[in-house]
C-alpha positions in Angstrom: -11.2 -2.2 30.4 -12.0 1.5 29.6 -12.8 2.3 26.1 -12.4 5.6 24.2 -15.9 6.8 23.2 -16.6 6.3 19.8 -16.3 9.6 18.1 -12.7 10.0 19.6 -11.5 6.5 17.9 -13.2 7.3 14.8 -11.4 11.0 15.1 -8.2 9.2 15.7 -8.5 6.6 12.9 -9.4 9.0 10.3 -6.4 11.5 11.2 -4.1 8.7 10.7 -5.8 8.1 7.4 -5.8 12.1 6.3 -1.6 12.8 6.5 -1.6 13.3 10.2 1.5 12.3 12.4 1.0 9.9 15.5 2.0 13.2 18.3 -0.2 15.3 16.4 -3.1 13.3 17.0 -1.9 13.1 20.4 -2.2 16.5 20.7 -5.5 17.4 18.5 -7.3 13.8 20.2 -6.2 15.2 23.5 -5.0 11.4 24.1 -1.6 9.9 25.0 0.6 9.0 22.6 0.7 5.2 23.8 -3.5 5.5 22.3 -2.5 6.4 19.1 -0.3 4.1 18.7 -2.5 1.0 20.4 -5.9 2.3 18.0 -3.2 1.9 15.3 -2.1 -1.8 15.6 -5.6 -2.6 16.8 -6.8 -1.5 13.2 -4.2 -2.7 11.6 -4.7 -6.1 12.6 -7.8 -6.5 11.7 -7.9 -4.3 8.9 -5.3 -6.6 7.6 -6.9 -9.7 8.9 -10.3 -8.4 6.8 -8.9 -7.8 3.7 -6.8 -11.3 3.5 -10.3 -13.0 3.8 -12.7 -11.1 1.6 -10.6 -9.6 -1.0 -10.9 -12.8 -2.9 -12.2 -13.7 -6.2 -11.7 -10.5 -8.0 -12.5 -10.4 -12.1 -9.5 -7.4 -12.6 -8.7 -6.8 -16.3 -5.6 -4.9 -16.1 -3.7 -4.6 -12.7 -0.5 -2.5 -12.7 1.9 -3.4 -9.9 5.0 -1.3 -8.5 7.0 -0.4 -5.5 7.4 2.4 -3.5 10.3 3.3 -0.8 10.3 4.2 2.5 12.4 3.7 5.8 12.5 2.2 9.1 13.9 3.5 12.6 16.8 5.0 9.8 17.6 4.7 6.5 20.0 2.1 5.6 23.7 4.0 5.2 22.7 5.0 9.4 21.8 1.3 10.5 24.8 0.5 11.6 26.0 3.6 13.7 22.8 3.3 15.2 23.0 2.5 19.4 19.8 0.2 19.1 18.3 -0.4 15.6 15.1 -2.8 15.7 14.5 -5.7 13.4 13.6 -4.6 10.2 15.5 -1.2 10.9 16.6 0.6 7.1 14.6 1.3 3.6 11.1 -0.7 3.5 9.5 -1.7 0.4 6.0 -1.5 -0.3 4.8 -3.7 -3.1 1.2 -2.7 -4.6 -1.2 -4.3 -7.0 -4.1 -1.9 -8.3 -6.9 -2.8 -10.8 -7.0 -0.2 -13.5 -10.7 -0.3 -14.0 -12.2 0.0 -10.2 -8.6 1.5 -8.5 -9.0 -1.4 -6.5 -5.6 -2.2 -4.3 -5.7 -6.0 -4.8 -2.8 -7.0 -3.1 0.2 -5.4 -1.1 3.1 -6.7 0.6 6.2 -5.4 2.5 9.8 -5.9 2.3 13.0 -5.3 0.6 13.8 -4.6 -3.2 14.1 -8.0 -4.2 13.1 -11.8 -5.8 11.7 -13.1 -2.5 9.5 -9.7 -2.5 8.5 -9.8 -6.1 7.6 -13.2 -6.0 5.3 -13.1 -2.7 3.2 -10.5 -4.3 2.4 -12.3 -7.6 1.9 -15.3 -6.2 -0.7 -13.1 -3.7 -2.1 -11.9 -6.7 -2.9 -14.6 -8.6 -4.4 -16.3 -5.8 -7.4 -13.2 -5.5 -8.2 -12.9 -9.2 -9.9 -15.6 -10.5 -9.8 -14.0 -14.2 -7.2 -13.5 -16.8 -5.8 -10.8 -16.6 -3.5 -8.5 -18.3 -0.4 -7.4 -16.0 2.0 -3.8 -16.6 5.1 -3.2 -14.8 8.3 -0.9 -14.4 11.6 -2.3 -15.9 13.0 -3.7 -12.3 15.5 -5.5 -13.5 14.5 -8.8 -14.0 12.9 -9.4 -10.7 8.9 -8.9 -12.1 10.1 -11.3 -15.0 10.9 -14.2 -12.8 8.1 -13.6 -10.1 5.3 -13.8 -12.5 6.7 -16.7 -14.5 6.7 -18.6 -10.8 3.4 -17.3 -9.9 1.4 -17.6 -13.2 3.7 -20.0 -15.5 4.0 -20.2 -19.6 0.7 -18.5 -20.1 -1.4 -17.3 -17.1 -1.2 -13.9 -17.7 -1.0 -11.6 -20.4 2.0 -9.4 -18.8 3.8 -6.2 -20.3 6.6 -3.5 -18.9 6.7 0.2 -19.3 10.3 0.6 -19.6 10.7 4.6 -18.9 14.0 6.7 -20.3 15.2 9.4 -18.1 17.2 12.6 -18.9 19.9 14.5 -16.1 17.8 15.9 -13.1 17.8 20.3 -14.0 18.3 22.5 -12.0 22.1 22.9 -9.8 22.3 21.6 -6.6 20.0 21.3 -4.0 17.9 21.7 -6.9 19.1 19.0 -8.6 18.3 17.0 -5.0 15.0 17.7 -5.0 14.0 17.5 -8.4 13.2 14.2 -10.4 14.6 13.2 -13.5 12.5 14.4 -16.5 11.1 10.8 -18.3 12.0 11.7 -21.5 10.0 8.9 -23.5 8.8 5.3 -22.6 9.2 1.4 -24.0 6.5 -1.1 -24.4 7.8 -4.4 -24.3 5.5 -7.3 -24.3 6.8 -10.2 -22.3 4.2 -12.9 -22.2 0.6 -14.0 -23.0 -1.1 -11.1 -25.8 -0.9 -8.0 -23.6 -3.0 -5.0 -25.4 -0.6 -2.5 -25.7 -3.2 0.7 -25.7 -3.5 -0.4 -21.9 0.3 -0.7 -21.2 0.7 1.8 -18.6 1.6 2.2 -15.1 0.0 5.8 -14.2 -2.7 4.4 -11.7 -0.6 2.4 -9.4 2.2 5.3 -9.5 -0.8 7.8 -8.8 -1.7 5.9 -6.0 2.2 5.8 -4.7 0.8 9.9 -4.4 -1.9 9.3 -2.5 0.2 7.5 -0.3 2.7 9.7 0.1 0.0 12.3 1.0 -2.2 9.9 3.4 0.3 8.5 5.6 2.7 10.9 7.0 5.3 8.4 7.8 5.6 8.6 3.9 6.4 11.9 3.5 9.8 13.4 2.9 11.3 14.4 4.0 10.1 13.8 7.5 10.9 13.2 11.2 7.4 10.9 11.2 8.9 7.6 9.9 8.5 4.8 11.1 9.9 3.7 14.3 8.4 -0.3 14.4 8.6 -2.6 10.9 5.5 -3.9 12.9 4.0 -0.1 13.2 4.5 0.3 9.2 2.9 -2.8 8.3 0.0 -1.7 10.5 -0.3 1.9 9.2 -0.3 0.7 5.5 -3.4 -2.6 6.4 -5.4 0.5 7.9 -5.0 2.7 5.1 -5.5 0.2 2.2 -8.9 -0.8 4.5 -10.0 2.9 4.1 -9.2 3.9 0.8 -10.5 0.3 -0.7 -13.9 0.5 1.1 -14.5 4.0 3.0 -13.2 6.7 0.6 -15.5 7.5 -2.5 -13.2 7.5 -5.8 -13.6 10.6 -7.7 -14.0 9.3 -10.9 -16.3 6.5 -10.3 -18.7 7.7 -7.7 -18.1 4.9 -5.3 -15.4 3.0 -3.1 -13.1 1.2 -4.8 -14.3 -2.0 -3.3 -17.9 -1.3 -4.1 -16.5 -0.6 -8.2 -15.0 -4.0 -8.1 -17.7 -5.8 -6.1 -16.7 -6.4 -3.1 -18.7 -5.0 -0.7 -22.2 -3.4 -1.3 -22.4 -0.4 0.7 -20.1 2.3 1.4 -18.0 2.0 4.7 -17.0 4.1 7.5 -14.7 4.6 10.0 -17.2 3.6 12.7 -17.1 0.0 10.4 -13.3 -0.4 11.1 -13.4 0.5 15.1 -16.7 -2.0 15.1 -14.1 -4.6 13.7 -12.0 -3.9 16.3 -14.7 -4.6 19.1 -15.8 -7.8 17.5 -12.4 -9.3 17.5 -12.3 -8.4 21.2 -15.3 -9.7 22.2 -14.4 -13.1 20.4 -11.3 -12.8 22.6 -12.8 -12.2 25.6 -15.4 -15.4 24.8 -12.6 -17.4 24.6 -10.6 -16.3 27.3 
């Protein structure tokens, strides 16, 4: 089978890192849109594949988890009038677990606002840290309650939620539209364990909802880039965890999140990720 050279994958891989769309690519790569989107579930699998198996038995401190919102094919008040809506079709959660200290993204998962979603995530993340650790959240309800009483018990965890008090969106309106509420103070609340409440905080994990926003363009909005594929999200979001974990130096600490948190001792690449990609095929083609 023909293979793109090198440099043109790496070009590819690293535009759908940087904020680039899928036809844009296309059209700056000089490839078909069908390559994009085959270099992107090729990375994606075993970007997702590499970081289940070696992001293991982390020491994290503090973690901060929260959730971010996206949508699939439409969002969900469309679904229905839709002539063929895929699987999955409507707003997409993504679920993240950052360590405070290295910026490391422990854990994430996909899904919908919920228990079930909550719970697989803790229960993730308790089973890559082999330390106690201290925990923040948002005020979702009471969804982070229960999932990290299931996943950690009476007193795994020392676990805390930044409850934060909005005032009226300004502006009038399509201002008002497009402009957040003002947070007009914040609540501690300690839940269990002995959480230090100096470190109660969720800035981190909602800085890196930014960077998400800015690195993947099907995160954008608004945007005619979304995702078309559940499949295709999950994908984009393995590869771009796999690149800002171990390939993109952190500006505050001088190296990769992964190398901060010890697990890996070099700095990667792109040309890392597409040689993961030809050693999984060559493994397939041995045992074919």
């Amino acid at each position: 089978m023909n293979k793109l050279p090198l440099e043109k994958r790496v070009q590819i891989l690293s535009m759908l890192c940087e904020g680039s769309s899928m036809r844009s690519i296309s059209r700056v790569a000089d490839v078909s849109i069908n390559t994009v989107s085959k270099m992107l579930v090729d990375a994606g699998q075993v970007c997702a594949a590499y970081h289940d198996q070696y992001v293991r038995g982390l020491t994290c401190k503090r973690v901060q988890c929260d959730e971010i919102w996206s949508f699939c094919y439409s969002k969900d008040k469309n679904v229905k009038g839709a002539k063929a809506a895929p699987e999955g079709a409507g707003n997409v959660w993504t679920w993240t677990a950052l360590d405070a200290d290295t910026k490391l993204i422990c854990t994430w998962a996909v899904g919908g606002r919920d228990a079930e979603s909550a719970r697989n995530i803790m229960e993730d993340l308790q089973s890559r840290v082999k330390t106690r650790m201290q925990i923040t959240t948002d005020g979702l309800r009471r969804l982070y309650l229960d999932a990290v009483q299931e996943a950690f018990g009476d007193d795994g965890a020392d676990f805390a939620q930044l409850i934060k008090i909005f005032g009226a969106p300004e502006g009038k309106g399509s201002e008002r539209r497009y402009s957040p509420a003002e947070c007009v103070g914040t609540k501690k609340i300690a839940v269990d364990g002995n959480p230090d409440v100096k470190h109660v905080s969720t800035s981190y994990v909602e800085r890196q909802n930014l960077n998400m926003r800015m690195g993947m363009r099907r995160f954008t909005r608004p945007t005619n880039a979304f995702s078309k594929k559940l499949e295709n999200h999950c994908h984009a979001l393995a590869l771009y965890f796999m690149f800002y974990n171990f390939a993109r130096i952190h500006k505050t600490l001088k190296v990769s999140p992964a190398m901060a948190a010890g697990v890996t001792g070099k700095l990667w690449n792109m040309e890392d990720i597409v040689a993961l990609i030809d050693a999984r095929d060559e493994r397939q083609a041995k045992r074919a």
